[in-house]
N, C-alpha and C positions, 0 to 999 in steps of 0.2 A: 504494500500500500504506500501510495505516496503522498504526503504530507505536505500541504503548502505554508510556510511561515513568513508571517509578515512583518515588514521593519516596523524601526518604531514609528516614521512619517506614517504607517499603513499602506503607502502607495504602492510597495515593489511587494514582490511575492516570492520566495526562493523555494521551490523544490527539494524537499530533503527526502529519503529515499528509508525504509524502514527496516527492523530485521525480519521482519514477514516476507518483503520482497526475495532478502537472499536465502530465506526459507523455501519458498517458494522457487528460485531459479536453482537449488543445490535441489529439491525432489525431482523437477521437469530437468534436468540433464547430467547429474549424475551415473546413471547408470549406461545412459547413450555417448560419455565420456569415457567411463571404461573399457566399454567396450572397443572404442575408438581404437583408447592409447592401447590400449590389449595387444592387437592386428600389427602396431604399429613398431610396437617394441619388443614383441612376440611372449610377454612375462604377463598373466594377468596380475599379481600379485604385484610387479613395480608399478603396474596402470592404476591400479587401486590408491598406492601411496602417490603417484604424483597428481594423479585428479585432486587425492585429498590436499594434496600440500598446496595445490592451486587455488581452491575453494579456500585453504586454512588465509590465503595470503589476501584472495579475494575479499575473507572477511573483515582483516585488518584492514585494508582500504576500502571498507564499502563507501562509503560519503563520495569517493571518485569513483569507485568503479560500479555503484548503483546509478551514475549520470552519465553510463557511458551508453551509445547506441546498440552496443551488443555487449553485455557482460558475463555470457556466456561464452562470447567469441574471445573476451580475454581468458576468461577461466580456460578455453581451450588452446588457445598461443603459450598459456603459462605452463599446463601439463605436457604440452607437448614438447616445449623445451627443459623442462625438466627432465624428460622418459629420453631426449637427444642426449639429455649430461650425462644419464646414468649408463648410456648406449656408449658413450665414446668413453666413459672408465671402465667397462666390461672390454671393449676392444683395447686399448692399452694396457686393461690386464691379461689378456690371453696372446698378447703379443712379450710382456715377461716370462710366462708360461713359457711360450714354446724359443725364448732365448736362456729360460732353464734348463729346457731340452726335456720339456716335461708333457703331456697328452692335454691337449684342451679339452674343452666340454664341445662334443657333435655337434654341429648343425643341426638337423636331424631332433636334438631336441627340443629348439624352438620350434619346427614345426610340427612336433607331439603336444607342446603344449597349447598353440593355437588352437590347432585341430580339436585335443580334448578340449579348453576351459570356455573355448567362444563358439563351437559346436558348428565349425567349418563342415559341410554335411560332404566334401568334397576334399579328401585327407591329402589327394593330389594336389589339388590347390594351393591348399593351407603349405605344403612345402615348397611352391613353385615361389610363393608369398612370401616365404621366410627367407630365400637365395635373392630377394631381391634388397639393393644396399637401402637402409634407413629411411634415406630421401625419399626414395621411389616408393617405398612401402607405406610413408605416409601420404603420399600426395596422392595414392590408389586405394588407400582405406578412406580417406575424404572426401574423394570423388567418385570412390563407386559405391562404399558401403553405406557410409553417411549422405550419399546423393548430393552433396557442395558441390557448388559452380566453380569455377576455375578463379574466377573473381577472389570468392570468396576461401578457397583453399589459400590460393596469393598471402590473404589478411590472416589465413590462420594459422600459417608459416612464416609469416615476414619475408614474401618470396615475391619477384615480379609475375604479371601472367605470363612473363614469354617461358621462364623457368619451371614454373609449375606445369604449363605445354611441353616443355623439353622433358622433363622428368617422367610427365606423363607417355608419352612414347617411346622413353627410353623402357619403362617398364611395359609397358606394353609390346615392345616387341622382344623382351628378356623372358615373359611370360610367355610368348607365343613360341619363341624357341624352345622352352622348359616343358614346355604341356604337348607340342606338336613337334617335334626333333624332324628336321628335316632329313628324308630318306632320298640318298642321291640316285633310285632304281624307279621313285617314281614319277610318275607322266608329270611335266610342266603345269600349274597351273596358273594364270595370270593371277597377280597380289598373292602370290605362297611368297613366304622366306627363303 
């Protein structure tokens, strides 16, 4: 709910923004955040903690981010750079690992755990999903799962639309490779890989 408060002339009116509101905006997308950052960063359990720590952050600044035109769109710029931080200390740690000379964690079990915790009906997928780098993976969970426009992927990335277009084709045709392997025995077809 939103509250109007008037100075002391009475004339001006400021909008102040309530905790009902971000009640209300943590029930309507909470759970269509995690599932987001889930796909995106292949761990539901780190989707879980950075949606929270997004919303945690959101509500420290609600007075600005209740006046914002999408405060949802921040809450989801915020988890998704968080779930990038914690992306690129797992690759810096598996890249100690193997200058230990030590076995990393498979691939293979991100896309176990896609496939089980976010119920990819499509286990193929769900792996083709997981061999795809970070970038690509979120700008194809936001564009195809969450149905975001290119526009709005841009804003929910901090990416240009030509980038979020690049990315998108780049995965798209990473996927196409992954899911259909081009076989050099059969007949040409126009637009195959």
């Amino acid at each position: 709910m939103t509250v109007l408060e008037w100075s002391a002339d009475g004339v001006e009116a400021q909008a102040r923004v309530t905790p009902s509101d971000f009640d209300a905006l943590f029930l309507a997308g909470y759970g269509r955040l995690v599932r987001s950052v889930s796909y995106i960063c292949g761990d539901p359990e780190v989707a879980a903690d950075c949606v929270a720590d997004a919303f945690e952050r959101a509500f420290v600044r609600w007075r600005k981010v209740g006046q914002l035109d999408d405060p949802l769109g921040w809450v989801r710029r915020v988890a998704i750079h968080r779930a990038t931080d914690v992306h690129r200390r797992r690759v810096r740690g598996r890249r100690a690992v193997l200058r230990l000379g030590m076995r990393p964690e498979p691939l293979s079990r991100m896309a176990q755990q896609i496939s089980d915790s976010m119920q990819f009906h499509d286990s193929e997928l769900a792996a083709a999903v997981a061999e795809l780098s970070q970038q690509q993976r979120a700008v194809v969970v936001l564009h195809y799962l969450d149905d975001m426009s290119v526009i709005e992927v841009s804003a929910a990335l901090s990416l240009s639309d030509g980038a979020v277009k690049y990315h998108l084709h780049q995965a798209r045709a990473r996927l196409r490779n992954i899911l259909q392997p081009h076989d050099p025995d059969a007949p040409y077809q126009e637009g195959a890989p």
